[in-house]
C-alpha positions in Angstrom: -11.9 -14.2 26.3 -8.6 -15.5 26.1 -6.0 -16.5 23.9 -5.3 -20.7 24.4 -2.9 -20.9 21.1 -1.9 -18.9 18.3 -0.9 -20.7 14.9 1.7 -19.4 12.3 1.4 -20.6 8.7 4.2 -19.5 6.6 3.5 -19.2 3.1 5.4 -18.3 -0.1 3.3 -17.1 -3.1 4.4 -16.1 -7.0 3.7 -12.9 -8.5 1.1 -13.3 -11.7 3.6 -14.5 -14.4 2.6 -11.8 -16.7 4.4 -9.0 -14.6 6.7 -11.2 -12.3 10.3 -10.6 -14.6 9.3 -6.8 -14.5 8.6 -6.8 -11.0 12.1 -8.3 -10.6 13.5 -5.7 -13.1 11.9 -2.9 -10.9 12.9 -4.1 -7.3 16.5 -5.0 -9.1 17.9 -2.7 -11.2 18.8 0.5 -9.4 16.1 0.7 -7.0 15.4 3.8 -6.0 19.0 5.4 -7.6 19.0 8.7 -8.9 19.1 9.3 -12.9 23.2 10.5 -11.8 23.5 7.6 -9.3 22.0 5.1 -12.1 24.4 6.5 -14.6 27.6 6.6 -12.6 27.2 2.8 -11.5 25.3 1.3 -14.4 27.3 -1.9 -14.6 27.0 -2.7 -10.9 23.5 -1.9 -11.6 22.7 -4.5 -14.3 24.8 -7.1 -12.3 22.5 -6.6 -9.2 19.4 -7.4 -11.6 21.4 -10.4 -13.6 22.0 -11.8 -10.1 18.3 -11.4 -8.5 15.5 -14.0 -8.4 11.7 -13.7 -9.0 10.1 -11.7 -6.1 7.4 -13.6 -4.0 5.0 -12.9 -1.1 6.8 -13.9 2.0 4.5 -14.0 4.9 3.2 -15.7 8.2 -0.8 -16.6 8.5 -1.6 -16.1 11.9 -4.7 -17.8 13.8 -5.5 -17.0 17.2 -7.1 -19.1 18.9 -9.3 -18.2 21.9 -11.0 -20.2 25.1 -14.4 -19.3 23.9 -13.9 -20.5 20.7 -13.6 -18.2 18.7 -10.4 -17.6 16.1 -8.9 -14.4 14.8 -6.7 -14.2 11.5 -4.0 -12.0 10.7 -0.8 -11.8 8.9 2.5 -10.8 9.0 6.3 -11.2 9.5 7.2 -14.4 11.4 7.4 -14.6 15.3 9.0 -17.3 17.1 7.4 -19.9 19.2 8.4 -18.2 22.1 7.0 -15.1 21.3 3.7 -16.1 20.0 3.0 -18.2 23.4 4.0 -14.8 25.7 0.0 -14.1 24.6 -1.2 -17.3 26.2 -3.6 -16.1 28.7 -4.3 -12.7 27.8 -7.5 -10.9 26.1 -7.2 -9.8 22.7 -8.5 -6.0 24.2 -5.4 -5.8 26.1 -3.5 -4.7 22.7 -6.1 -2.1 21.5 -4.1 0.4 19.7 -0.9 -1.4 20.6 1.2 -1.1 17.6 4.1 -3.7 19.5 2.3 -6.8 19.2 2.9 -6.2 15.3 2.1 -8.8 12.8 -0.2 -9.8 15.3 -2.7 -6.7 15.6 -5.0 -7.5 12.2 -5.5 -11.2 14.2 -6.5 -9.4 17.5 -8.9 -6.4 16.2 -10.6 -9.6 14.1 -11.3 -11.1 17.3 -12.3 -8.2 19.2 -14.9 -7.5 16.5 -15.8 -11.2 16.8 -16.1 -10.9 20.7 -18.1 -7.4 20.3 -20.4 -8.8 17.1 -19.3 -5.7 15.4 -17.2 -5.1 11.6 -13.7 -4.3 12.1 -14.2 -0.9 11.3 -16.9 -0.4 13.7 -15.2 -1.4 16.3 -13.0 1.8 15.7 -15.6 4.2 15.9 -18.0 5.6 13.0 -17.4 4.0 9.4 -18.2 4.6 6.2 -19.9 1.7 3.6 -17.3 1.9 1.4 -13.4 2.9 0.9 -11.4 3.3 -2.3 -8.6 1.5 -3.6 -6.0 2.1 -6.3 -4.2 -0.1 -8.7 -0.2 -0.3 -8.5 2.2 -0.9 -10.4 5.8 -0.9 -10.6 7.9 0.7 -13.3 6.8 -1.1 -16.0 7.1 -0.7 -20.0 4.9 1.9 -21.1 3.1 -1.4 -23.4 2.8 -3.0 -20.2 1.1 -0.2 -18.3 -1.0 0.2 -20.7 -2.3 -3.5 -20.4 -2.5 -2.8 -16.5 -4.9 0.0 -16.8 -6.9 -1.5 -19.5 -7.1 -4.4 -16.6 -7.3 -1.8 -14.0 -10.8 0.1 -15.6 -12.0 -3.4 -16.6 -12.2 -4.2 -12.7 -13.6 -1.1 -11.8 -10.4 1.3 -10.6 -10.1 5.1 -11.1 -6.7 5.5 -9.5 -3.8 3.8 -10.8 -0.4 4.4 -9.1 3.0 3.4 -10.7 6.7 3.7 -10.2 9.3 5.7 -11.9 12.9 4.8 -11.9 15.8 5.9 -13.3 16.2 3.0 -16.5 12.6 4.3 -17.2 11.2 6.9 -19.4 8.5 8.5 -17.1 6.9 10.2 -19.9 6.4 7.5 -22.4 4.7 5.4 -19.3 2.2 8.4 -18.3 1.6 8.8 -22.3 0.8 4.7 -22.7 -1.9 5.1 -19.6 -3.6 8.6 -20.9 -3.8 6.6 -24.0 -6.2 3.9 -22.6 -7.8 5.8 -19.9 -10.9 8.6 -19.8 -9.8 11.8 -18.4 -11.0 11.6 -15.2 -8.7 8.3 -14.4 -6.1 9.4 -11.9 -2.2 8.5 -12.3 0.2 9.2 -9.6 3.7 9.0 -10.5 5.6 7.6 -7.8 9.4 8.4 -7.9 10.9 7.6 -4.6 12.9 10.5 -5.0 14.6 9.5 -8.3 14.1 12.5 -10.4 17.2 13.5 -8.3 17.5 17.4 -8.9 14.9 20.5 -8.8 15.5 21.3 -12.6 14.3 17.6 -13.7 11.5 17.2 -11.4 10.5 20.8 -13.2 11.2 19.5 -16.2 9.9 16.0 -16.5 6.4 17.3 -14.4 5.8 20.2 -16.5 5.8 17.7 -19.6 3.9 15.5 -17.1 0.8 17.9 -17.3 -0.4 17.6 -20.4 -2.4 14.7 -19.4 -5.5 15.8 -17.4 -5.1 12.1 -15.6 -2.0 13.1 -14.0 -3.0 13.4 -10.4 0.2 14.1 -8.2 3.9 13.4 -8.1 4.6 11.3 -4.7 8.7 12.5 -3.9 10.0 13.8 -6.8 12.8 14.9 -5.3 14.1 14.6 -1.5 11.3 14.6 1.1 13.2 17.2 3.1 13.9 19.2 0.8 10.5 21.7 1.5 11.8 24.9 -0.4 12.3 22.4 -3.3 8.3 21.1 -3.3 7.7 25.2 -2.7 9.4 25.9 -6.5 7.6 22.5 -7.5 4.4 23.9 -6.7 4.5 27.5 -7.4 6.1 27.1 -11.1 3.7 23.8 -12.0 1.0 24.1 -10.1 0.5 20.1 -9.7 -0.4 18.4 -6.3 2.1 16.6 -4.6 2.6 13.6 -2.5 4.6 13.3 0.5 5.0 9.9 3.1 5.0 11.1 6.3 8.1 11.3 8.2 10.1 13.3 6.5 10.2 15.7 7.5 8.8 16.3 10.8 5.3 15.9 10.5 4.2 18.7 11.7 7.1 21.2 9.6 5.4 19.1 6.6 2.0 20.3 7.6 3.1 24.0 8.5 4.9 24.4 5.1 1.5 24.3 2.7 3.5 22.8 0.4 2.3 18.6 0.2 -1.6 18.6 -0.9 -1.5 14.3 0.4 0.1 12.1 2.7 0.6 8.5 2.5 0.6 6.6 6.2 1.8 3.4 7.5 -1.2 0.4 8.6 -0.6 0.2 12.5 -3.5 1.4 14.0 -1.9 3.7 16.9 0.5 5.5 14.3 -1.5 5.5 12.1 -4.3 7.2 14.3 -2.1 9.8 15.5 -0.8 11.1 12.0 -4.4 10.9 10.5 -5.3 13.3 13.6 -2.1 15.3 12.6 -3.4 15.5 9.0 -6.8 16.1 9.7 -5.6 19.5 11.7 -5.3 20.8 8.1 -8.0 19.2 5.9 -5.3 17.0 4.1 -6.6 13.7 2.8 -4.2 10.4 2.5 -4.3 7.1 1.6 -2.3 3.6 3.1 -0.1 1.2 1.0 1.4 -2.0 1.7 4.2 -3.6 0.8 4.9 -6.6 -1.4 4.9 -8.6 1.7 1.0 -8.1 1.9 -1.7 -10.3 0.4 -5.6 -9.7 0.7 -6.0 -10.4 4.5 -3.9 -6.7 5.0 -6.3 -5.6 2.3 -9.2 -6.1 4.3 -7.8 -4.8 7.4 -6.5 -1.6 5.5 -9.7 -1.2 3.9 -11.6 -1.3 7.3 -8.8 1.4 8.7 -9.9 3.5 5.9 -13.8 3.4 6.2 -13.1 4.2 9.9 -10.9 7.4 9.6 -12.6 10.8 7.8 -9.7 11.9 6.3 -8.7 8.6 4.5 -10.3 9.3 0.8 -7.4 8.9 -1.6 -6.9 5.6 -3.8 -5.1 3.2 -0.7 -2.6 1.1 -2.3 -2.0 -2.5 -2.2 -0.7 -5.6 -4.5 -2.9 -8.4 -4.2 -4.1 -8.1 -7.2 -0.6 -9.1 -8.7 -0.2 -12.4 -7.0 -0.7 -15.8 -8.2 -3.4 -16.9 -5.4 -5.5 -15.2 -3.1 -5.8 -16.9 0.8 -9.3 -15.6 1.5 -12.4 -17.1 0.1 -14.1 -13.6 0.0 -13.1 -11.7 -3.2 -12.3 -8.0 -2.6 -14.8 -6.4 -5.7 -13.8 -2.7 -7.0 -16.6 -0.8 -8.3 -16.6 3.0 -9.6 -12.8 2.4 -7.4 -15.0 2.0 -4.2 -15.0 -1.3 -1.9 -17.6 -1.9 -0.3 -16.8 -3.1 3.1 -17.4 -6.7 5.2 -20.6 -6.3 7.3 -19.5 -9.7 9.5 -18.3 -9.1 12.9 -14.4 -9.0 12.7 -12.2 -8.6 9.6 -14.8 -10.4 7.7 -12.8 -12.6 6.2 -12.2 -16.3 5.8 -9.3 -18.7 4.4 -9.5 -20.5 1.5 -7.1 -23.6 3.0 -6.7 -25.0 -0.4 -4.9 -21.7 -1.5 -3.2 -22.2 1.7 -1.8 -25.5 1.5 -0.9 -24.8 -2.2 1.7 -21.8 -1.1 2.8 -23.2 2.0 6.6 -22.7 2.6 
């Protein structure tokens, strides 16, 4: 098998209008500042937000094409001509693992399943029926959250991640999810950091407890900073999250100190810090970005089902955007999916969705 031509599609799709201006708020308006930093700059703040537009999905549609007929799809940033025609000639299982052919690597593991008759996540070893996925949010108004999980149970999530920032009140969102949700519905409070100093994250978390939904803080505080998660854990006693990186995997690891880790999607990183997790029992789930529709859901899903140690709630936004390119619906039930038994990523594209988005 080899590749003959490989297509690009660009597409450009809307966020669901009932959370697109606070998406835009979120992603605006002090991303990612500290409560000080948010306070000292305010102005400069609001201005960035009063001068942003609407976020949208930007993203390539690839299609590989192949001499025995067979086509792969994938997704991902855009690639010129000249790049995408180096591939001409060569076999899709020249790349296994190879986490430089980028956006191209969901296209080629579709088509090696295709080739091999096997799912995706087969064709990475032994694989689980099923992999869970979580509901996200950004840092919404606590009404707003509230609708999302309300939305979120109705479609069959238990984990429901969402973003704390600094123009936010963190306990007024956590209180409007507890309010609609059983007590075995699992929030993680994602603050990127933004709770800024030791005392607040001790604070704000220890108020945080009261709700048995409250599942983990993800970096509270500076990723590096591992005597600060040490207090955070001894004095509260609540899990935490940690993205892997920072620092050093394996000082992460030896500290004790992070009960889950959240990992990239390319299969060869992604491989080795599973392993690296796995050493120590610790579980941890994948997220996209917002530059990710349902095609990187699939091929996240079938990473999960194919990797022991990758049980937590993985993260992605699809279920925010206007349209969804795949005929195939991805269906949550009791927060499990249940995964394609096709060869390949087991998806196909809806080309009406496609034409309707195309940049």
């Amino acid at each position: 098998m080899k590749i003959t031509r490989i297509e690009r599609i660009a597409v450009d799709i809307p966020y669901q209008e009932r959370i697109r201006e606070h998406l835009q708020k979120g992603w605006s308006l002090g991303n990612r500042a500290t409560d000080e930093e948010f306070e000292a700059d305010s102005e400069k703040f609001h201005q960035e937000w009063r001068d942003s537009k609407p976020p949208t999905v930007k993203t390539s549609i690839y299609l590989v094409h192949t001499d025995d007929g067979l086509t792969g799809l994938g997704e991902g940033a855009a690639l010129t001509d000249d790049e995408l025609a180096a591939y001409n000639g060569h076999s899709p299982f020249e790349y296994i693992a190879d986490d430089s052919v980028g956006p191209l690597q969901i296209a080629f593991y579709d088509l090696m399943g295709k080739a091999l008759e096997l799912p995706l996540a087969r064709v990475l070893g032994p694989a689980r029926e099923t992999a869970p996925l979580a509901w996200w949010s950004h840092c919404f108004p606590p009404e707003v959250l509230r609708d999302e999980a309300e939305r979120a149970l109705a479609s069959g999530f238990h984990v429901h991640k969402f973003k704390r920032r600094a123009h936010t009140d963190v306990l007024e969102q956590v209180a409007a999810i507890a309010e609609v949700t059983p007590d075995d519905y699992e929030i993680t409070v994602d603050a990127n950091e933004t709770f800024g100093t030791l005392e607040r994250a001790l604070d704000l978390g220890g108020k945080l407890k009261v709700h048995p939904q409250l599942h983990c803080l993800e970096s509270p505080i500076k990723q590096a900073d591992i005597d600060g998660y040490r207090t955070i854990r001894r004095q509260l006693d609540l899990p935490l999250a940690h993205h892997m990186g920072s620092p050093e995997p394996i000082d992460a690891l030896h500290s004790e100190v992070y009960d889950y880790f959240i990992l990239g999607t390319r299969i060869a990183g992604l491989q080795r810090n599973a392993h690296i997790c796995g050493a120590r029992d610790k579980p941890f789930w994948m997220q996209l970005g917002g530059d990710g529709t349902d095609i990187s859901t699939f091929f996240m899903l079938h990473l999960a089902a194919a990797i022991p140690n990758a049980t937590k709630g993985h993260v992605s936004m699809q279920h925010l955007q206007e349209g969804l390119l795949l005929n195939e619906p991805i269906v949550v039930q009791d927060g499990e999916v249940k995964i394609p038994t096709t060869p390949g990523l087991g998806g196909t594209l809806n080309m009406d969705v496609v034409e309707k988005y195309r940049a």
